[in-house]
KETI-176324 format. One record per residue: residue number from 1; x, y, z of N, C-alpha, C, O in turn. Coordinates in steps of 0.05 Angstrom, whole numbers, plus 5000, padded with zeros to 4 digits. Layout:
N
NUM,X,Y,Z,X,Y,Z,X,Y,Z,X,Y,Z
...
This chain:
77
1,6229,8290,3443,6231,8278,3417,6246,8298,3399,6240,8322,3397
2,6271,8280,3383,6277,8304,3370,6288,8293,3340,6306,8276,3338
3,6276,8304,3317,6287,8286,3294,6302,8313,3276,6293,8335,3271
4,6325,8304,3270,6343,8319,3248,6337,8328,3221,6332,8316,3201
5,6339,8350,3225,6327,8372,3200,6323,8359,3172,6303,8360,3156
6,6348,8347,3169,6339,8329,3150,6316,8308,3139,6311,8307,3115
7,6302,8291,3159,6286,8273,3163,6256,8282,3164,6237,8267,3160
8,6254,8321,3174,6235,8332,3174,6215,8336,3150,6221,8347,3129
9,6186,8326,3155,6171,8320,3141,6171,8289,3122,6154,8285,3104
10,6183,8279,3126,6182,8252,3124,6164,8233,3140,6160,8209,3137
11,6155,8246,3155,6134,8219,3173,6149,8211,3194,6137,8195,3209
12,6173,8216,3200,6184,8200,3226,6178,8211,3255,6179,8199,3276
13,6172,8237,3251,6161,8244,3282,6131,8237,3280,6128,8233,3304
14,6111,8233,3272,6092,8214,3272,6096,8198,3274,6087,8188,3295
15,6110,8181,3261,6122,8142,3269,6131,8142,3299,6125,8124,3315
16,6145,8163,3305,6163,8163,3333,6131,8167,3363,6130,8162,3388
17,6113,8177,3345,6092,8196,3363,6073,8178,3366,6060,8178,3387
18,6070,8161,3347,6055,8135,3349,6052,8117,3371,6035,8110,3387
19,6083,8110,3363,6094,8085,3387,6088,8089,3412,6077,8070,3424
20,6092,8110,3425,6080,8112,3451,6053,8111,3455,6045,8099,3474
21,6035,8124,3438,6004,8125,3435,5998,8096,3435,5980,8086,3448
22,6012,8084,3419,5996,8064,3407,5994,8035,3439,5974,8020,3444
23,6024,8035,3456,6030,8023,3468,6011,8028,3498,6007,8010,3515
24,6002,8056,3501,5984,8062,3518,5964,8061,3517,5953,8063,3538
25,5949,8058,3494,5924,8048,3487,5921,8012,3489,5900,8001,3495
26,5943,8000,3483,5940,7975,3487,5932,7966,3524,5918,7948,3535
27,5949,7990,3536,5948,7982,3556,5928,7993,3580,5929,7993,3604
28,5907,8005,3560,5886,8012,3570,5880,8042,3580,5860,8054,3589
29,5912,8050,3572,5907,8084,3582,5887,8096,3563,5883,8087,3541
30,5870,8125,3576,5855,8139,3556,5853,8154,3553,5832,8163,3545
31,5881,8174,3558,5890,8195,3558,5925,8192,3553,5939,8174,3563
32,5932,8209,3541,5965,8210,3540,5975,8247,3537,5970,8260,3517
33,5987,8257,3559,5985,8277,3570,6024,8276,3552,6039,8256,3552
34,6032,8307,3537,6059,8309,3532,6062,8344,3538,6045,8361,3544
35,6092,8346,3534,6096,8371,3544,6119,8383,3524,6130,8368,3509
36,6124,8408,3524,6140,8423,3500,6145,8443,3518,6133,8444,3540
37,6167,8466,3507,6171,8488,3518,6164,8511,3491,6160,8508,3466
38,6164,8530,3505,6143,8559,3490,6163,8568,3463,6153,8581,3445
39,6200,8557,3463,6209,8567,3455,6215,8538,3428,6234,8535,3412
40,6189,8521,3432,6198,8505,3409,6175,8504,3388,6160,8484,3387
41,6172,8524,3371,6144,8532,3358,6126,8502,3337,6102,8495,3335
42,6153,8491,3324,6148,8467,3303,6134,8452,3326,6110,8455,3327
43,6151,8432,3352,6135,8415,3362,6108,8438,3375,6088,8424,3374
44,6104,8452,3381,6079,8455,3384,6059,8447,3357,6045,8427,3355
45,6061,8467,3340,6058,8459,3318,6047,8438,3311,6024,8440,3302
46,6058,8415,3310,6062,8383,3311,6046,8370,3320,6033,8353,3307
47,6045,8378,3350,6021,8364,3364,5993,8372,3361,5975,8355,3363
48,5989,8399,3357,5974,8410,3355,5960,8397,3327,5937,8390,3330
49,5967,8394,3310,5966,8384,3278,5956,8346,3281,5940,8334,3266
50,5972,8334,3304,5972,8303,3309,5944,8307,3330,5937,8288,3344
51,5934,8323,3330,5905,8316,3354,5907,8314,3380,5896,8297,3393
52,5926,8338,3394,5939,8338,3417,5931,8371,3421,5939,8390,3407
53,5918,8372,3438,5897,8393,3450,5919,8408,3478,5932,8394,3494
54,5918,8430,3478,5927,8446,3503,5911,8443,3523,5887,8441,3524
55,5932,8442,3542,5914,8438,3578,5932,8442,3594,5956,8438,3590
56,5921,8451,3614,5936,8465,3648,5966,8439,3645,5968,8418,3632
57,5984,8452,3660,6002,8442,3659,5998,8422,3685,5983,8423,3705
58,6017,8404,3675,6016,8368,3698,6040,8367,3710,6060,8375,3698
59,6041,8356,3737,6065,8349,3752,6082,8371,3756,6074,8391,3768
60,6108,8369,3746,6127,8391,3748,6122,8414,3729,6137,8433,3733
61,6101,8415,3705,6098,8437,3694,6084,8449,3707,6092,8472,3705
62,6065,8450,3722,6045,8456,3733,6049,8493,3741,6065,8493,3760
63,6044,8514,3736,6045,8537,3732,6077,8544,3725,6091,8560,3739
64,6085,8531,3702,6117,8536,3698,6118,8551,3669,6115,8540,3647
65,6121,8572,3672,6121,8588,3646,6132,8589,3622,6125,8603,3603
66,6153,8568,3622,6164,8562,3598,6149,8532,3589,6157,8521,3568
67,6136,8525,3597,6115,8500,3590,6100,8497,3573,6081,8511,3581
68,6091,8484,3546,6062,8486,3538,6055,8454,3537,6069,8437,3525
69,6036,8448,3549,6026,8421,3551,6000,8417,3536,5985,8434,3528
70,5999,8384,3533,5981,8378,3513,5966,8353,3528,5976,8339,3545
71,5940,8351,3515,5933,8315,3517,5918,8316,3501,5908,8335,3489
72,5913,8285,3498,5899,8275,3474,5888,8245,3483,5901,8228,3495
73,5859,8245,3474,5849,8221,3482,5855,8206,3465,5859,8215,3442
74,5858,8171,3473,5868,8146,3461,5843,8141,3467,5827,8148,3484
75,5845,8116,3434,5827,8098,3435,5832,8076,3442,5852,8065,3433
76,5819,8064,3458,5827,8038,3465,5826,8016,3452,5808,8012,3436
77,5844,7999,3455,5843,7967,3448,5831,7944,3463,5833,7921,3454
């Protein structure tokens, strides 16, 4: 996800961060697992601030050092 300096703090990377949450909760997921790298401090930041918790890295992050991963439980619909 990436929104232009300009647009920052306007709400659009929440609007953008939503849509996926919101579409996975419809669909019964109850977890939504995302990933960032170490050298991008804002989206850490971001998620961290949106209720997106650090955890062991998933799939291809999985002990990859430039990784910081997140999840966050959904509520369901």
């Amino acid at each position: 996800m990436y929104v232009v300096p300009e647009l920052r703090g306007t709400g659009v990377a929440t609007g953008i961060l939503r849509t996926p949450e919101d579409h996975a909760s419809r669909l019964g997921y109850k977890v939504l697992h995302l990933s960032t790298g170490v050298l991008q401090p804002d989206a850490i930041r971001f998620y961290e601030r949106e209720g997106y918790a650090r955890t062991e890295g998933y799939g291809p992050y999985v002990g990859h050092p430039l990784a910081v991963c997140f999840v966050r439980q959904l509520a369901c619909e």
